[in-house]
C-alpha positions as CSV (number, residue, x, y, z in Angstrom):
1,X,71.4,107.5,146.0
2,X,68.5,107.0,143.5
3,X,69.2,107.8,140.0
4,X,65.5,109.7,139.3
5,X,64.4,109.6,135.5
6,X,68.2,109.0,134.4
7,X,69.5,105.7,132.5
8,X,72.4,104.1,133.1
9,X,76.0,105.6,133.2
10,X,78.0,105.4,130.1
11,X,81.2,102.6,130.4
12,X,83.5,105.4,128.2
13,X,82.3,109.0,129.4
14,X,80.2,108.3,133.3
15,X,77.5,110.4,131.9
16,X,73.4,109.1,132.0
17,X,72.9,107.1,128.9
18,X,69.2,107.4,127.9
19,X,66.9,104.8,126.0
20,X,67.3,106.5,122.9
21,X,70.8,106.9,122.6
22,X,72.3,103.5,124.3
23,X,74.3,100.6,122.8
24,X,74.7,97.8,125.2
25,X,77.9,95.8,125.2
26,X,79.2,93.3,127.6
27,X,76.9,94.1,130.2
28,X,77.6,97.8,129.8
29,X,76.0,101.0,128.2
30,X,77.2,103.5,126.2
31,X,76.6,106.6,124.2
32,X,76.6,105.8,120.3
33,X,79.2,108.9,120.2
34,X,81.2,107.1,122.8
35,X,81.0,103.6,121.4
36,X,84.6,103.8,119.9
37,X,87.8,101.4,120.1
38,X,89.8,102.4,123.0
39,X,93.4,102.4,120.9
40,X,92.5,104.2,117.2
41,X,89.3,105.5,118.1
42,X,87.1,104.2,115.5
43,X,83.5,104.0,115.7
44,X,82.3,100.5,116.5
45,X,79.2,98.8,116.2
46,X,77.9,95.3,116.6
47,X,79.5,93.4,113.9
48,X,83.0,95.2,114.6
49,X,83.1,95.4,118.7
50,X,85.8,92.7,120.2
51,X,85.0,93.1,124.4
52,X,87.8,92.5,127.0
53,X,86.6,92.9,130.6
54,X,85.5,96.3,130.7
55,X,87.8,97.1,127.4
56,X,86.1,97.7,124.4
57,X,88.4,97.5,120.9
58,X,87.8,97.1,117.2
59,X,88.5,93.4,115.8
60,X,91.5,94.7,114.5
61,X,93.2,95.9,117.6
62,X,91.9,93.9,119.7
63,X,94.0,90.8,117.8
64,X,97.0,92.6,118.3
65,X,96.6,93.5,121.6
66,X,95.3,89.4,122.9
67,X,95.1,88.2,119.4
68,X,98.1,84.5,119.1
69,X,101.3,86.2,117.9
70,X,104.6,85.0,116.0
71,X,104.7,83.2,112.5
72,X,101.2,82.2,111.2
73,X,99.4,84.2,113.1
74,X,99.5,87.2,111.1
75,X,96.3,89.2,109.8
76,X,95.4,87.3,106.3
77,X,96.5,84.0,104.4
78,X,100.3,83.1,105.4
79,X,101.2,86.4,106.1
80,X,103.3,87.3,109.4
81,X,102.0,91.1,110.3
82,X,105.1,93.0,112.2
83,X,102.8,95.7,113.2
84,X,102.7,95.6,117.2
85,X,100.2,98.4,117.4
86,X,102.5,101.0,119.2
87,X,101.2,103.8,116.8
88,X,97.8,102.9,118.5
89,X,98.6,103.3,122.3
90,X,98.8,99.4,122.1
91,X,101.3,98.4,125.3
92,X,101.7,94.6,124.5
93,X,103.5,93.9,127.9
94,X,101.8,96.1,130.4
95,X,98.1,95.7,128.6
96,X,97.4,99.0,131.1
97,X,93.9,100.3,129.4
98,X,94.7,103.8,130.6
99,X,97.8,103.8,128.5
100,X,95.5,102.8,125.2
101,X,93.7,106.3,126.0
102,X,94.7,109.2,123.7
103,X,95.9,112.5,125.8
104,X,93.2,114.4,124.0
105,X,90.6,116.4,127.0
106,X,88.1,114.4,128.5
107,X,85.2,115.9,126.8
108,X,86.0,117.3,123.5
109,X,83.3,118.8,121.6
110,X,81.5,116.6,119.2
111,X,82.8,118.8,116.4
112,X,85.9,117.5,117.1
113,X,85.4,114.1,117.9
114,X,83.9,114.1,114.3
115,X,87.5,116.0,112.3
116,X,89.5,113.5,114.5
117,X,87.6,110.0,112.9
118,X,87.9,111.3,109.3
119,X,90.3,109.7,106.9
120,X,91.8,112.1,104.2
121,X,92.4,111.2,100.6
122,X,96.0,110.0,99.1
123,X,95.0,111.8,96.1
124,X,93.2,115.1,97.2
125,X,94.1,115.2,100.6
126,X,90.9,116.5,101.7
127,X,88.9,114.2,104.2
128,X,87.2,111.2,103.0
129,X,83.5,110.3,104.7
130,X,82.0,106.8,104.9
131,X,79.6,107.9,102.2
132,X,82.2,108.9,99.6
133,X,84.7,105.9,100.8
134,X,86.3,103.2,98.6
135,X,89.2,101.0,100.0
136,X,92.5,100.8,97.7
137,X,95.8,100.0,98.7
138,X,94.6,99.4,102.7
139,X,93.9,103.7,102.2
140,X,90.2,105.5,101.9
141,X,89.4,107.5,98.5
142,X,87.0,109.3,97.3
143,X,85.2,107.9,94.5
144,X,86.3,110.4,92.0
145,X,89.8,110.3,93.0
146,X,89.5,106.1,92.4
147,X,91.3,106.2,89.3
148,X,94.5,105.4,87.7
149,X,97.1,107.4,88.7
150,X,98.3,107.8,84.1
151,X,95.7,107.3,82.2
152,X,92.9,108.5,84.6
153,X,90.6,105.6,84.4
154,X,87.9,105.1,87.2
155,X,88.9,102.2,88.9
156,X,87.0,98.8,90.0
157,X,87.9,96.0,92.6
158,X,88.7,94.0,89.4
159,X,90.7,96.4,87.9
160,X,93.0,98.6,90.3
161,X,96.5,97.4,91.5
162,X,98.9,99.3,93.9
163,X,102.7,100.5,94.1
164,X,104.1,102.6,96.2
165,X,100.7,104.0,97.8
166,X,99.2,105.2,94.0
167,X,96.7,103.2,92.5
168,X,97.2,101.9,88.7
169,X,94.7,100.0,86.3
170,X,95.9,96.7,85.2
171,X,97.2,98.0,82.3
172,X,99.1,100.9,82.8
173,X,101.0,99.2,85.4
174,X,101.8,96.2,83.2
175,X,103.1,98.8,80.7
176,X,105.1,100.6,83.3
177,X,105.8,98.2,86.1
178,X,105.5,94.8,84.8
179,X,108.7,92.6,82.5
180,X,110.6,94.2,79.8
181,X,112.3,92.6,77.1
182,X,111.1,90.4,74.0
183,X,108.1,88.1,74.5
């Protein structure tokens, strides 16, 4: 049957893609509102897609789902990650792409799709958008909540340390957290 004035079909929803709204990968289109990792969801672009088959994942899961695994191969310098992904949908033995799918409906409104992908704050707990966002401690902040968790500092990649999911400047953790005694 001919497909008159459509695009093609989008590889995550079966929907027309049209011109204006397509990302090609792998030989396939998509939606940019479908373009998404198919175990957490994220939104992917071209720097961050890893394609397998007709799978599309972020780099991330896509290493722990056909990334090497055992000692060395974990996800930095000499570390050994023990994460297997199974918070993610991530089924290392069956590798069954349906069972990577969320049991959310088939079409959920783009409202939703848009409160699902938002990170909340450690600090506030409100949610935490990509314009507002600053990594610490592997968690997203808000830039006003980036400070010390004592003294109340505004914090800097050069200057912020971690314990227990709070952040710390340099000093006050050495004061709180770091040796005791004389010298």
């Amino acid at each position: 049957m001919p497909n008159w004035g459509g695009g093609a079909k989008c590889g995550a929803c079966e929907k027309t893609v049209y011109h204006a709204e397509e990302i090609q990968c792998n030989g396939r289109s998509f939606h940019k509102t479908c373009f998404l990792c198919m175990a957490c969801r994220k939104a992917l672009d071209s720097t961050t897609v890893a394609a397998h088959e007709s799978e599309i994942y972020c780099k991330t899961c896509y290493g722990r789902k056909y990334g090497p695994k055992g000692i060395g191969f974990g996800q930095g310098a000499g570390c050994l990650s023990t994460d297997t992904g199974d918070h993610l949908g991530l089924n290392l033995q069956q590798g069954s792409p349906k069972s990577a799918r969320p049991s959310t409906p088939t079409n959920p409104s783009k409202f939703a799709k848009k409160m699902v992908d938002v990170d909340k704050c450690p600090r506030c707990g409100k949610s935490v958008y990509a314009a507002e966002k600053i990594m610490g401690g592997g968690k997203p902040w808000h830039k006003t909540c980036f400070r010390c968790a004592i003294c109340g500092k505004s914090l800097e990649s050069t200057n912020v340390t971690d314990k227990d999911g709070e952040l710390y400047c340099k000093v006050c953790y050495a004061k709180n957290f770091g040796p005791k005694g004389i010298g």
